[in-house]
SELUMTOR-505143 format. One record per atom (N, C-alpha, C): residue in three letters; y negated, z, x. Coordinates in steps of 0.02 Angstrom, whole numbers, padded with zeros to 5 digits, always signed. Example, Ala and Ser with C-alpha at 12.3 -4.5 7.8 and 13.67 -1.06 7.14 Angstrom:
2
ALA+00284+00390+00660;ALA+00225+00390+00615;ALA+00165+00390+00660;SER+00112+00354+00642;SER+00053+00357+00684;SER-00002+00394+00645;
This chain:
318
UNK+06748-00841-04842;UNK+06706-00855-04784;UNK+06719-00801-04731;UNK+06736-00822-04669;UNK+06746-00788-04627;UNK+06687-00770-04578;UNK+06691-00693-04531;UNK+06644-00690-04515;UNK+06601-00707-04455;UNK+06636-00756-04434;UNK+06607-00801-04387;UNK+06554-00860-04431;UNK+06589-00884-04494;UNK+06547-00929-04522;UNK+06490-00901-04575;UNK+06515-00841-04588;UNK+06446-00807-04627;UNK+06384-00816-04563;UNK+06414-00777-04510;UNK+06358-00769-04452;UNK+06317-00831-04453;UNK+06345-00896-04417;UNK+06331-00942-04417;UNK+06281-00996-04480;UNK+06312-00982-04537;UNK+06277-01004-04562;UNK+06206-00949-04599;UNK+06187-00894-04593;UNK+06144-00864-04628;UNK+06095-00809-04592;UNK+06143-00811-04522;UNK+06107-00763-04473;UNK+06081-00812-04395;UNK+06130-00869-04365;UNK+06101-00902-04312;UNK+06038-00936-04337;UNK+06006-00961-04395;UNK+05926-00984-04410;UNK+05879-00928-04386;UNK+05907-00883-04400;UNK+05856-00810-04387;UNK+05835-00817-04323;UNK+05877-00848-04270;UNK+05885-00830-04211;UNK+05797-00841-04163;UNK+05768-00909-04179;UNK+05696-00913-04179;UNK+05688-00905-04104;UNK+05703-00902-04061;UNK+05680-00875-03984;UNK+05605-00876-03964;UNK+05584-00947-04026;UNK+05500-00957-04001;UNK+05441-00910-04024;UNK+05475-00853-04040;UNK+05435-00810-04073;UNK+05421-00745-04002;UNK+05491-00738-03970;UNK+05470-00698-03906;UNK+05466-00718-03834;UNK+05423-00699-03838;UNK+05401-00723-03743;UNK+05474-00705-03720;UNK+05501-00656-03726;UNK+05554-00619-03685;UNK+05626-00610-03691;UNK+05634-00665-03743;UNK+05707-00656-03751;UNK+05736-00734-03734;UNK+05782-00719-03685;UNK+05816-00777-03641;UNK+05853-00794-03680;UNK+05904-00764-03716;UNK+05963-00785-03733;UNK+05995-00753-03809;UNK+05991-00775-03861;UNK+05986-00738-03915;UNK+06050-00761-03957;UNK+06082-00763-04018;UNK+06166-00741-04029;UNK+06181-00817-04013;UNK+06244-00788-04007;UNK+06299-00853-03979;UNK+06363-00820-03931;UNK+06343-00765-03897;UNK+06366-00763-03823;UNK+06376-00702-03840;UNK+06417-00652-03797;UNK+06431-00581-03774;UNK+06377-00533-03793;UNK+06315-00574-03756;UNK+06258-00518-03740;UNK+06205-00571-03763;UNK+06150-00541-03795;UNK+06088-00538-03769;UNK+06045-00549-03717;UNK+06017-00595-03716;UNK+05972-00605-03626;UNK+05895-00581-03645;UNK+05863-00497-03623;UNK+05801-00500-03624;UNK+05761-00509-03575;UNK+05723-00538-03545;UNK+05687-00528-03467;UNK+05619-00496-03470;UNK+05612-00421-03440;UNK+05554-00398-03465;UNK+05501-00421-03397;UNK+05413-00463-03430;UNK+05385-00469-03372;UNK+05369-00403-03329;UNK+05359-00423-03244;UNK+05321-00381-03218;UNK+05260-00344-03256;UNK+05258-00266-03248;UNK+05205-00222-03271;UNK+05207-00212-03345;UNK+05264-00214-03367;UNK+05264-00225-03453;UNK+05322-00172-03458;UNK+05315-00103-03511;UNK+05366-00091-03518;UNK+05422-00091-03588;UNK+05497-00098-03610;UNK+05499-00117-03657;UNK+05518-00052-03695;UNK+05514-00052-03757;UNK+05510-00005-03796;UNK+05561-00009-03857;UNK+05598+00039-03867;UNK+05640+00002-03940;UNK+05662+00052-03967;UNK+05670+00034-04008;UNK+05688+00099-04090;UNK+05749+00075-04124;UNK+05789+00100-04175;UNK+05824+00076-04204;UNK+05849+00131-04261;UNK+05840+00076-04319;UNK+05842+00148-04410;UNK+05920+00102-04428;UNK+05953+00160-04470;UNK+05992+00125-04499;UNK+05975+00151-04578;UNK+05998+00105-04627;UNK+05994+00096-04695;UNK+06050+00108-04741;UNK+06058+00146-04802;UNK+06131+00165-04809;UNK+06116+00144-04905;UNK+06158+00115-04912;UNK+06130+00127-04977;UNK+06148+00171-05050;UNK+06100+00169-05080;UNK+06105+00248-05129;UNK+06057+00292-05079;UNK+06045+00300-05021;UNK+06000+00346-04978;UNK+05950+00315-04958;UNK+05914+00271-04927;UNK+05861+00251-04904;UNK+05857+00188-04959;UNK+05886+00135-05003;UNK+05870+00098-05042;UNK+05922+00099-05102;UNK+05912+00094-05187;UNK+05938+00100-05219;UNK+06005+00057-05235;UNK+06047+00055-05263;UNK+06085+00012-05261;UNK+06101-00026-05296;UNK+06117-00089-05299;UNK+06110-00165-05331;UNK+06048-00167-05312;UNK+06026-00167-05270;UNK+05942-00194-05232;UNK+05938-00248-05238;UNK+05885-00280-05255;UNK+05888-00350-05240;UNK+05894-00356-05178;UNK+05918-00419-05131;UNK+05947-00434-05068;UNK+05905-00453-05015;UNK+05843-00496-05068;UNK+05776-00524-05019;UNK+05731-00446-04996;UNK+05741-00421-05059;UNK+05698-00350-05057;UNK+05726-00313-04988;UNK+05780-00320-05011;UNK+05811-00276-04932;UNK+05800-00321-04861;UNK+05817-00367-04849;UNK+05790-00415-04798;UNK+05739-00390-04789;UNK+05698-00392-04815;UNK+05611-00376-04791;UNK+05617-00315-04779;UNK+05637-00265-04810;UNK+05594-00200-04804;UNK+05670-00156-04745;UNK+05722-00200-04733;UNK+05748-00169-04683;UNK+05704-00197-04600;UNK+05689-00245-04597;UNK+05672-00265-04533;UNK+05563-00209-04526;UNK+05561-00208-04600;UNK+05478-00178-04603;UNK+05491-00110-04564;UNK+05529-00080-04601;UNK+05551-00020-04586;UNK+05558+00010-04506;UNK+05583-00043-04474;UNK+05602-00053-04406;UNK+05552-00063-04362;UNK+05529-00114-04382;UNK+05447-00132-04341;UNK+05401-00092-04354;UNK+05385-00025-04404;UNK+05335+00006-04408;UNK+05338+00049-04361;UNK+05396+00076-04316;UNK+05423+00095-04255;UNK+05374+00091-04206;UNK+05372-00003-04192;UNK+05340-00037-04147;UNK+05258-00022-04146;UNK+05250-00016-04218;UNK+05163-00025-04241;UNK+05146+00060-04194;UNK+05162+00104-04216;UNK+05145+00170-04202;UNK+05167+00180-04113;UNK+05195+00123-04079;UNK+05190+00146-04004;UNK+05133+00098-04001;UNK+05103+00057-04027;UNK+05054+00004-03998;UNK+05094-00058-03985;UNK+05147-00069-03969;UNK+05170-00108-03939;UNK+05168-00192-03965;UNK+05189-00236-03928;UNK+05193-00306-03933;UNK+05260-00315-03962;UNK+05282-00319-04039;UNK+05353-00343-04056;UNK+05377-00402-04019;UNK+05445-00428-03997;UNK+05475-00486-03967;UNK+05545-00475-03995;UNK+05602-00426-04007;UNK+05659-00454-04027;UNK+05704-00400-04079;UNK+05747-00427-04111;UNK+05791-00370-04145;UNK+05856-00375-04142;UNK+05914-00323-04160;UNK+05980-00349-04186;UNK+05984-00309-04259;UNK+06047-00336-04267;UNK+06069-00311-04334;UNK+06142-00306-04351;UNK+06156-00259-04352;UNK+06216-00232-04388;UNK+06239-00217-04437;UNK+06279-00244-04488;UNK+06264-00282-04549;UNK+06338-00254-04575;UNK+06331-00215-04613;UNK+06418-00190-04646;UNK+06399-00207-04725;UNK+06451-00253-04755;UNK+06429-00254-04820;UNK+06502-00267-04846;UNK+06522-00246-04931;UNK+06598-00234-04961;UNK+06615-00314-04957;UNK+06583-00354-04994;UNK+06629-00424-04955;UNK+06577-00466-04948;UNK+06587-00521-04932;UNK+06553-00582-04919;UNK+06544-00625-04954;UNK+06484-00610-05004;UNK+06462-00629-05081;UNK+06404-00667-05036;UNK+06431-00757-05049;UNK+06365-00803-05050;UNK+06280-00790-05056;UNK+06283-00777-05146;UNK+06233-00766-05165;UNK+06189-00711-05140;UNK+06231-00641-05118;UNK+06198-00596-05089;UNK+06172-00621-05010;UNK+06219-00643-04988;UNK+06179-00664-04901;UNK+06137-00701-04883;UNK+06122-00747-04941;UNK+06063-00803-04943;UNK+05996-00760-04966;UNK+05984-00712-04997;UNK+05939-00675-05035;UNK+05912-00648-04953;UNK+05973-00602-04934;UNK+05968-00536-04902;UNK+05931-00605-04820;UNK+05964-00659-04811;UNK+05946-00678-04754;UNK+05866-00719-04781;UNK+05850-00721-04836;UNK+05800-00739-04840;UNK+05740-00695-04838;UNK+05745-00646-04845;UNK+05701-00566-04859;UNK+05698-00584-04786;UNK+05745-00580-04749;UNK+05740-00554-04677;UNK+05707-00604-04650;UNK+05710-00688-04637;UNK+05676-00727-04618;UNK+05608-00732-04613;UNK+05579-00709-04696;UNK+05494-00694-04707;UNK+05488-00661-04675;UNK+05537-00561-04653;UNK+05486-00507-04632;UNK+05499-00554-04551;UNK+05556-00593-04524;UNK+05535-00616-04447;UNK+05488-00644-04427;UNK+05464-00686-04471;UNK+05415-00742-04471;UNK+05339-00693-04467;UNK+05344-00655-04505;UNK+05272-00610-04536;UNK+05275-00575-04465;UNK+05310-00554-04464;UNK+05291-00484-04388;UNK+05322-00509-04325;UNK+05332-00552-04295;UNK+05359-00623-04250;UNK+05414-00574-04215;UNK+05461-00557-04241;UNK+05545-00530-04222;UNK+05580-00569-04223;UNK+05620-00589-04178;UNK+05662-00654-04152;UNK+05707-00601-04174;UNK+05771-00636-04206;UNK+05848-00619-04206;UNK+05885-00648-04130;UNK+05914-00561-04108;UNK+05939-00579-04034;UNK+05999-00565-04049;UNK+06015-00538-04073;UNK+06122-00525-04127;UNK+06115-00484-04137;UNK+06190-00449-04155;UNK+06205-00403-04175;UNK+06299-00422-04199;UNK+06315-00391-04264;UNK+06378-00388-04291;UNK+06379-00373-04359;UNK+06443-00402-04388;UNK+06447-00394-04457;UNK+06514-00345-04459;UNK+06526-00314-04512;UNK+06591-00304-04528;UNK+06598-00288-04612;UNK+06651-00231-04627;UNK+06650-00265-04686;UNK+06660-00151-04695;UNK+06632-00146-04764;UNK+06621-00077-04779;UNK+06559-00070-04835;UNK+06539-00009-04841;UNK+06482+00017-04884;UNK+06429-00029-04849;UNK+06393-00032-04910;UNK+06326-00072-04880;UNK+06289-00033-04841;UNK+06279-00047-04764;UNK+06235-00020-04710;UNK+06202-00076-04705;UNK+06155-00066-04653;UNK+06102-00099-04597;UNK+06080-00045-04565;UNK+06091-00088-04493;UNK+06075-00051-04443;UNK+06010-00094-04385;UNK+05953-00077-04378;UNK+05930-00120-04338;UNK+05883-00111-04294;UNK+05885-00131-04234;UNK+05842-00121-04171;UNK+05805-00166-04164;UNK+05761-00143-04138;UNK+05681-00186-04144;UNK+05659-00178-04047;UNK+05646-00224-04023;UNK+05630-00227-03961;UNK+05544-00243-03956;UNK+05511-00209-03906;UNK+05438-00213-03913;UNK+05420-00222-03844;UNK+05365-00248-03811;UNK+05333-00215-03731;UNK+05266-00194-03765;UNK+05254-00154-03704;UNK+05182-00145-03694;UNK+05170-00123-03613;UNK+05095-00151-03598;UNK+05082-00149-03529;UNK+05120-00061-03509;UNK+05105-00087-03442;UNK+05157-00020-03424;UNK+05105+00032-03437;UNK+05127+00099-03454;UNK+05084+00152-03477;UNK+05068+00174-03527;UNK+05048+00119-03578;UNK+04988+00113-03602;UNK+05031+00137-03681;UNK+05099+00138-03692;UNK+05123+00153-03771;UNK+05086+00218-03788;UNK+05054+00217-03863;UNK+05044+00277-03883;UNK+05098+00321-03908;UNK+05092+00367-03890;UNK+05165+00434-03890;UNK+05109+00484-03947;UNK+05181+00528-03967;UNK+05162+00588-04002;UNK+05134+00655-03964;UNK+05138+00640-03894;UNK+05135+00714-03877;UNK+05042+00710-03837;UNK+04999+00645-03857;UNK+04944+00635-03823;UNK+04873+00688-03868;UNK+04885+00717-03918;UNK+04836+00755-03969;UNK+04814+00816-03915;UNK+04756+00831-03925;UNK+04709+00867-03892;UNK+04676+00903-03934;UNK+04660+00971-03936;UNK+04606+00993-03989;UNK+04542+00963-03985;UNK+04512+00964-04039;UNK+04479+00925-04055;UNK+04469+00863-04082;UNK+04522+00813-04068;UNK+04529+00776-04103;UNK+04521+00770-04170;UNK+04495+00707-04186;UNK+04507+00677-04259;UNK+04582+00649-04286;UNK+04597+00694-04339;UNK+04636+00641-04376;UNK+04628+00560-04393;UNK+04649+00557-04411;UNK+04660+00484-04462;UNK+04708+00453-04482;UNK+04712+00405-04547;UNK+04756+00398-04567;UNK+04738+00298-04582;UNK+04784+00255-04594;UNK+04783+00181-04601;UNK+04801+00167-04683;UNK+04755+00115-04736;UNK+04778+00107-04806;UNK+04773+00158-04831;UNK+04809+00157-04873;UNK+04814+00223-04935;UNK+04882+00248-04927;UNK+04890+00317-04965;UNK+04965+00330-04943;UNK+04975+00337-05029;UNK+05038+00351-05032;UNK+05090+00387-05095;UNK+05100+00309-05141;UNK+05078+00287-05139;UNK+05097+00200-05183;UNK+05165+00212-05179;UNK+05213+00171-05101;UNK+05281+00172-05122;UNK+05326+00245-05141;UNK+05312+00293-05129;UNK+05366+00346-05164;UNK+05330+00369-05231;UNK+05273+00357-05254;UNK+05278+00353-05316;UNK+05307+00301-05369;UNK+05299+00231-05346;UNK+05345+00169-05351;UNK+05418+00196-05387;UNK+05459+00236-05345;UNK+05531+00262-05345;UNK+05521+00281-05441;UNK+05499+00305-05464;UNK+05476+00322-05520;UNK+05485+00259-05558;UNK+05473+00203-05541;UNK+05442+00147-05587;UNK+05509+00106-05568;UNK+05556+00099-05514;UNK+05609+00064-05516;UNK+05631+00015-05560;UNK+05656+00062-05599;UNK+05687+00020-05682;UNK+05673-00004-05731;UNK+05607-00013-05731;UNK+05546-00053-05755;UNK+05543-00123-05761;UNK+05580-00151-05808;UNK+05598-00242-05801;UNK+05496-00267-05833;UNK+05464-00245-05868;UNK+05399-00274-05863;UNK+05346-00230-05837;UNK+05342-00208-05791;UNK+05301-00172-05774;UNK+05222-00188-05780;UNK+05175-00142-05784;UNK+05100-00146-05789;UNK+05077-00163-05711;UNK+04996-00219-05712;UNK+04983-00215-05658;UNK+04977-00166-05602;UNK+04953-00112-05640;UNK+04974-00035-05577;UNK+05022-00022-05551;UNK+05074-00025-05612;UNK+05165-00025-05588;UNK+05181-00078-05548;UNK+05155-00115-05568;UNK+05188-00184-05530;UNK+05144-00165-05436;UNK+05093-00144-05439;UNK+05049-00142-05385;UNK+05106-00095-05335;UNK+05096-00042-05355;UNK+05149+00005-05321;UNK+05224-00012-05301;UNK+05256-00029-05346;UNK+05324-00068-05314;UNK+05305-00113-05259;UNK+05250-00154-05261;UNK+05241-00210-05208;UNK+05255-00176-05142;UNK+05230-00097-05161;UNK+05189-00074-05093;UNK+05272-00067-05051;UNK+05326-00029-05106;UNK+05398-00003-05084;UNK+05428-00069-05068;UNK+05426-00128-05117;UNK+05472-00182-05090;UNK+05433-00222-05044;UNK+05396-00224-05034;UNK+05367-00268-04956;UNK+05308-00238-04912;UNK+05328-00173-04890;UNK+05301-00139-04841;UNK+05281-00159-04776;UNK+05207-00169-04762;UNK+05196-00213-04710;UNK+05170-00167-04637;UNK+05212-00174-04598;UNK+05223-00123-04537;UNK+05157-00150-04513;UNK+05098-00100-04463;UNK+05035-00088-04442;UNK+05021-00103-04374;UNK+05041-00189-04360;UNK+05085-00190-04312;UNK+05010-00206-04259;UNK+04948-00250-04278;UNK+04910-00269-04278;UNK+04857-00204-04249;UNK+04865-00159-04305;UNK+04815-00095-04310;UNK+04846-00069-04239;UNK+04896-00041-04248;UNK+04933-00022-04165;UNK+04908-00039-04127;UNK+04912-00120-04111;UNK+04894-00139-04040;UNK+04808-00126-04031;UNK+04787-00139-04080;UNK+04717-00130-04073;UNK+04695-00056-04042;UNK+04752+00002-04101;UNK+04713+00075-04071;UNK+04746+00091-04003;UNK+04761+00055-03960;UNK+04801+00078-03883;UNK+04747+00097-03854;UNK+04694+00067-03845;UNK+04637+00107-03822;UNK+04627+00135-03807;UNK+04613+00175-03872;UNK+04570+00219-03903;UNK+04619+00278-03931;UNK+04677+00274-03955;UNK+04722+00339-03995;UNK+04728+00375-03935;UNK+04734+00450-03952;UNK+04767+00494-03902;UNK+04857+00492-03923;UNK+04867+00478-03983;UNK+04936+00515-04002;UNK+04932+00447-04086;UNK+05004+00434-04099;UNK+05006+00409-04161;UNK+05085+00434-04188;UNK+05101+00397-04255;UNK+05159+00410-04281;UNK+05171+00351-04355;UNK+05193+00330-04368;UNK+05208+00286-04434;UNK+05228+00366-04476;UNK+05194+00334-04564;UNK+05217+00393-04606;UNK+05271+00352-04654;UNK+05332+00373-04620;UNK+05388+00338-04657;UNK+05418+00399-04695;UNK+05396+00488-04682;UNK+05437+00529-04725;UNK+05378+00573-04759;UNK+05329+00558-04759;UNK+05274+00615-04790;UNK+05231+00601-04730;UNK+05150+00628-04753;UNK+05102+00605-04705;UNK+05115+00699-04664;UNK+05114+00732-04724;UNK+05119+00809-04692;UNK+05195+00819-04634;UNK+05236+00803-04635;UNK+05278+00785-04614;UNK+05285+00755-04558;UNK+05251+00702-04572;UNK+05237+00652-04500;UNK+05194+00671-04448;UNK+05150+00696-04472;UNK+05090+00728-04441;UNK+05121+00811-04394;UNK+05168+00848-04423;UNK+05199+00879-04411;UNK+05243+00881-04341;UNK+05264+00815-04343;UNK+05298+00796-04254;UNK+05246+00768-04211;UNK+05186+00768-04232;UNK+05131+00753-04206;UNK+05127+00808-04156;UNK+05098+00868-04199;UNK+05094+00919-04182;UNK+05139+00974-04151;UNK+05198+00944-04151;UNK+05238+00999-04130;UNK+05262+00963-04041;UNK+05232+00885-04048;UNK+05269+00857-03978;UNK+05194+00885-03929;UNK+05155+00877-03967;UNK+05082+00886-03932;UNK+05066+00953-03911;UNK+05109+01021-03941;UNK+05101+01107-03950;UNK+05021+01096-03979;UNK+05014+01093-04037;UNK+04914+01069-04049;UNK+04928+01106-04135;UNK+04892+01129-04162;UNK+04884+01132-04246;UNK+04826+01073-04267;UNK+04824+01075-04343;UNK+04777+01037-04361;UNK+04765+01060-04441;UNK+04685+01035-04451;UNK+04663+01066-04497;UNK+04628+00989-04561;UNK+04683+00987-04630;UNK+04645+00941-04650;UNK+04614+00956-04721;UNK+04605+00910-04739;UNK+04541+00902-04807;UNK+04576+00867-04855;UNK+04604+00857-04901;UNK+04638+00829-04958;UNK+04593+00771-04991;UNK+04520+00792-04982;UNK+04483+00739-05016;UNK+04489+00692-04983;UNK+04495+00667-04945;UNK+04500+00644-04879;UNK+04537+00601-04871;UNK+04586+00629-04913;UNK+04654+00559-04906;UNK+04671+00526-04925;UNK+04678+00467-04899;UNK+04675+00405-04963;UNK+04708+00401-05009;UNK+04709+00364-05074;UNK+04729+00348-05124;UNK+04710+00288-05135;UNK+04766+00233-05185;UNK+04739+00181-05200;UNK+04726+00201-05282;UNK+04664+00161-05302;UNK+04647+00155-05372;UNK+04733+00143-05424;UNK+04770+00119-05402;UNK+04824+00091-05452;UNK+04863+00188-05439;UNK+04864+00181-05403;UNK+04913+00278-05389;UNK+04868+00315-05438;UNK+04797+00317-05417;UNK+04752+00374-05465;UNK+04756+00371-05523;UNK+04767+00302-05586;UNK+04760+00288-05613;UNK+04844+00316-05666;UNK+04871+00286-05602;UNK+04925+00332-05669;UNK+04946+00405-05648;UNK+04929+00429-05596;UNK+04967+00508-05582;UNK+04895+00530-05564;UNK+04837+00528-05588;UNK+04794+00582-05590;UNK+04791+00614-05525;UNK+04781+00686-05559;UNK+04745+00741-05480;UNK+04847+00737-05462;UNK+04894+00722-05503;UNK+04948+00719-05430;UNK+04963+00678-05384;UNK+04899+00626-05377;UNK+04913+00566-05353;UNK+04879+00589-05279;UNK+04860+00656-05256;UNK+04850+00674-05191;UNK+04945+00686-05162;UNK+04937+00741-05205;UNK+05024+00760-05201;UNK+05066+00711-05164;UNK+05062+00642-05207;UNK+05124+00592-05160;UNK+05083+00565-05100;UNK+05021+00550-05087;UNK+04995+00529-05037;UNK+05020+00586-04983;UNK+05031+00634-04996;UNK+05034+00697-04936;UNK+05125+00699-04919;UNK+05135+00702-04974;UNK+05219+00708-04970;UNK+05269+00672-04953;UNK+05259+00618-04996;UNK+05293+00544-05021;UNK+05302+00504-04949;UNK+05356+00478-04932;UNK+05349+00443-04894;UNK+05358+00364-04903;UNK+05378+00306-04863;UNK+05385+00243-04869;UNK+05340+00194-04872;UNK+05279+00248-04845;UNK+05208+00196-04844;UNK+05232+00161-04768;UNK+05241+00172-04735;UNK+05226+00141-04654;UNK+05154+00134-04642;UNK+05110+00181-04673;UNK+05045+00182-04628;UNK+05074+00217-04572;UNK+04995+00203-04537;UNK+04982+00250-04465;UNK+04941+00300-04478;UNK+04966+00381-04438;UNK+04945+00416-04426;UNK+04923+00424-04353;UNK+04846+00442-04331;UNK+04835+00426-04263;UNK+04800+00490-04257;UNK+04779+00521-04182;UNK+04749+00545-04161;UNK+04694+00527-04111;UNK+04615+00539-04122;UNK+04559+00508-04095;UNK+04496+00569-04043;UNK+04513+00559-03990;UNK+04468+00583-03972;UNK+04385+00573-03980;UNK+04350+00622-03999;UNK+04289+00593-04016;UNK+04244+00515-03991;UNK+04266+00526-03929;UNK+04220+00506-03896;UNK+04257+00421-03898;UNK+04303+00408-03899;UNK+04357+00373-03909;UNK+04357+00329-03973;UNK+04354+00382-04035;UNK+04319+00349-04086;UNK+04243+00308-04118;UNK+04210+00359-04072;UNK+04140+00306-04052;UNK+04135+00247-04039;UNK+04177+00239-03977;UNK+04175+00177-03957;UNK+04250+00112-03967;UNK+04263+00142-04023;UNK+04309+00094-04036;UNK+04268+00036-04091;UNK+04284-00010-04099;UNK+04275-00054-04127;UNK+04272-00036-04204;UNK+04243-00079-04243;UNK+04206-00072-04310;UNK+04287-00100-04358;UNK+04307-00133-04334;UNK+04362-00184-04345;UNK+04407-00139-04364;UNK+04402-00096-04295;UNK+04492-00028-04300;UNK+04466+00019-04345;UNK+04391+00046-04348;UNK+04369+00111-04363;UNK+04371+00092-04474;UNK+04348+00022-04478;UNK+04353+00029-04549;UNK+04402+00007-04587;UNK+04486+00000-04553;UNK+04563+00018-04581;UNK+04570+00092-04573;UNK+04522+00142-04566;UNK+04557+00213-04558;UNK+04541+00258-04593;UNK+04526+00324-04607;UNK+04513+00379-04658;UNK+04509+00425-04607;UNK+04472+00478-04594;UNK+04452+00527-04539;UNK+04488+00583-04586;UNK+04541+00613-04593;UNK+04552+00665-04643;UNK+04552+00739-04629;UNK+04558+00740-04527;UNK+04562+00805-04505;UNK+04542+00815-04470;UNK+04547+00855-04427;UNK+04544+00893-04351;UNK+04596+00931-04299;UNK+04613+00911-04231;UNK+04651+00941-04196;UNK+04647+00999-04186;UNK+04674+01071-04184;UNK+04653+01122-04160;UNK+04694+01145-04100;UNK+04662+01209-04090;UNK+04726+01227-04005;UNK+04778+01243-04043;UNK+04758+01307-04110;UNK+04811+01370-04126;UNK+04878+01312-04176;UNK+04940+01324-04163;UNK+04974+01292-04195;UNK+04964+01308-04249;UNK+05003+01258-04294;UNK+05004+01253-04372;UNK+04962+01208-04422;UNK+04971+01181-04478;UNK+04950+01130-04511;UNK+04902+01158-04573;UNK+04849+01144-04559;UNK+04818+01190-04642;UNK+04799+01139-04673;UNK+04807+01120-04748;UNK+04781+01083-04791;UNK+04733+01130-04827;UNK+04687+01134-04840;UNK+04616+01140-04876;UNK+04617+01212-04872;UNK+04624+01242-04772;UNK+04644+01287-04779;UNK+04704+01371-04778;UNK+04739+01312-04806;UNK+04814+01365-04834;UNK+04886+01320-04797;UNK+04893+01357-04753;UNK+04973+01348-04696;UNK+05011+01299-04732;UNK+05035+01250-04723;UNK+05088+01199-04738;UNK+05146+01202-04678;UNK+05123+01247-04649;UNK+05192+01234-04564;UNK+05240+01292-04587;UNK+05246+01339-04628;UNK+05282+01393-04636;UNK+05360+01380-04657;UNK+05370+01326-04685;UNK+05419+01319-04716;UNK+05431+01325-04791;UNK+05384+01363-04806;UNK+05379+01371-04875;UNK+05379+01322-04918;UNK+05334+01285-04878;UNK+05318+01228-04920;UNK+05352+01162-04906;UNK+05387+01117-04929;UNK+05426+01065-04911;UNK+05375+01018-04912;UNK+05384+00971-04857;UNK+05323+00927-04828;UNK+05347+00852-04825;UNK+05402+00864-04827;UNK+05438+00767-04818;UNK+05510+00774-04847;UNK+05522+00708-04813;UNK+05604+00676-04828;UNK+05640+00704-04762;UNK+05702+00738-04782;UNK+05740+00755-04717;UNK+05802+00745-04764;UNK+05845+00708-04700;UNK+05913+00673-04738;UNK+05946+00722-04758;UNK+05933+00782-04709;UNK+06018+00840-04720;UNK+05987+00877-04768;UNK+05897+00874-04815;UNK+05900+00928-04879;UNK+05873+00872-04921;UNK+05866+00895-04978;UNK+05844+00857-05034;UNK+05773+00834-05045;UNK+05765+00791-05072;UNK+05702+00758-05043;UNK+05662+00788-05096;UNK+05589+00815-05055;UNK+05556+00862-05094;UNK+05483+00814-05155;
C-alpha cells in the first residue's frame, strides 16, 4: 500500500470539516485552508510522540490514536481555548493494515470526543513517531497564559492526579484488578479539560495542563509569573483506586507523576467567589500564591533542585 492510498483510505474519513467553524479546506490539496473569525485569536501547540519514550512499545494502536490526539488537545484545555483543527505527522516502519485501522480508529473517537477536525499533515516511513498540532481560537485576549499568577492567589488543581504514571507500573498486567484496571483507563484514554478551560477563562489568573508532574507544572507557572507558592499535600487529590494500592505513596505520584492532563489553575480570590458552583466543584484548592519565589510543599523548598519534581526528556524520569 502506497502512501497516497494508506492516506486516503484511513486518514481522509478523519477529515470531518463539520466539526470546525474554521477550517475551509482540510487534506486533499497543498495546504490547509483556516479562516480565523474577526476578534478571535488562534492558538496552537504541537507534541510529538516517540516510541519507547512517551508510549511503550507494541502499544496497542487504538490506545495510541486516542491518547496521541488527548495529549495534544490538553494544550488547548489549559489556554481556555475553543478546539477546531489538527495535523498529523505520522512516521511508522511499514504499512501494516491491521496497525492503521486500530491507530485511525483511536484517533477518530479522541476527534469525535474533543471536536478536532483532521486538516493534514504527512506520512513517511521510519521509527514510530507522531507528531501533532492542534489548532484552537479564543476571543481575542482572553487565552489563559502562565505568566497571569499574582500573590495571593489560590491554587487549584482539576480530578485527581498520579492514576496514569502509577498505571506505568501495571502495564503488563494481562488480568488486571478493578483498581488496576481503573488506573490504566486513566493512561490509555486521557481525557483533555477542554470544557473545564473554557469555563475557567473568566475567572483563572494563570493555568497549565499537568502532563509532567503537578510540582513541575506548577513550577513554569511560577517561574513565567516571577510568583512562589506555598502548598498542602493533604490537599491533593487522589483517587480511591491510587490510595488503595500505593498507600501514603499514593501522594508521591499525584505530585510527581505525570500523564494526568489535569489542570493546574491560578484563582484570584475574589474571582473564585464568584465563579460558578459548576467550575468551583471540578477543583481542589491545594495552595497559595506568594510574592517570594520558590515552591514549598508542607513547608520544605521543592524549587532547589534537590529534589526532582517531573519528567524532563534530557534526565531520567524521576
Amino acid at each position: 500500500m502506497g502512501e497516497f492510498e494508506l492516506i486516503r483510505r484511513y486518514f481522509l474519513p478523519l477529515a470531518g470539516q463539520q466539526k470546525s467553524r474554521s477550517l475551509i479546506l482540510g487534506p486533499g490539496d497543498d495546504c490547509a485552508i483556516q479562516r480565523i473569525p474577526a476578534g478571535r485569536d488562534l492558538v496552537f501547540s504541537m507534541d510529538t510522540l516517540v516510541e519507547g519514550v512517551h508510549f511503550p512499545e507494541n502499544y496497542r494502536p487504538d490506545h495510541l490514536g486516542w491518547r496521541a490526539l488527548a495529549v495534544a488537545a490538553s494544550d488547548l484545555a489549559a489556554m481556555g481555548a475553543d478546539p477546531e483543527c489538527f495535523t498529523l505527522a505520522l512516521t511508522i516502519p511499514v504499512a501494516d493494515e491491521q496497525w492503521l485501522s486500530g491507530f485511525a480508529e483511536g484517533l477518530r473517537r479522541a476527534s469525535d470526543a474533543f471536536g478536532l477536525a483532521l486538516a493534514g499533515g504527512d506520512t513517511t516511513s521510519g521509527p514510530l513517531t507522531l507528531t501533532l498540532q492542534v489548532h484552537g481560537t479564543v476571543e481575542e485576549g482572553a487565552a489563559i497564559r502562565r505568566t497571569g499568577a499574582q500573590p495571593g492567589d489560590l491554587v487549584a488543581v482539576s480530578g485527581t492526579l498520579g492514576d496514569a504514571g502509577a498505571a506505568l507500573d501495571y502495564l503488563s498486567e494481562l488480568n488486571p484488578s478493578p483498581d488496576v484496571a481503573g488506573l490504566l483507563d486513566r493512561y490509555h484514554r486521557p481525557c483533555p479539560r477542554l470544557d473545564l478551560g473554557r469555563a475557567a477563562r473568566s475567572f483563572a489568573s494563570a493555568a497549565i495542563d499537568v502532563s509532567d508532574g503537578l510540582l513541575a507544572d506548577l513550577g513554569h507557572i511560577l517561574d513565567a509569573s516571577g510568583v512562589g507558592a506555598r502548598l498542602d499535600s493533604t490537599r491533593v487529590p487522589v483517587s480511591a483506586c491510587l490510595f488503595r494500592l500505593k498507600g501514603d505513596a499514593a501522594v508521591t505520584y499525584a505530585l510527581r507523576s505525570g500523564d494526568d492532563y489535569e489542570l493546574c489553575l491560578t484563582f484570584p480570590e475574589e474571582s473564585w467567589r464568584r465563579a460558578p458552583e459548576a467550575l468551583r466543584c471540578q477543583l481542589s484548592v491545594i495552595g497559595r500564591i506568594e510574592s517570594e519565589p520558590g515552591l514549598y510543599l508542607d513547608g520544605i523548598d521543592c524549587s532547589s533542585g534537590a529534589t526532582p519534581s517531573g519528567f524532563d526528556h534530557f534526565r531520567r524520569k524521576s
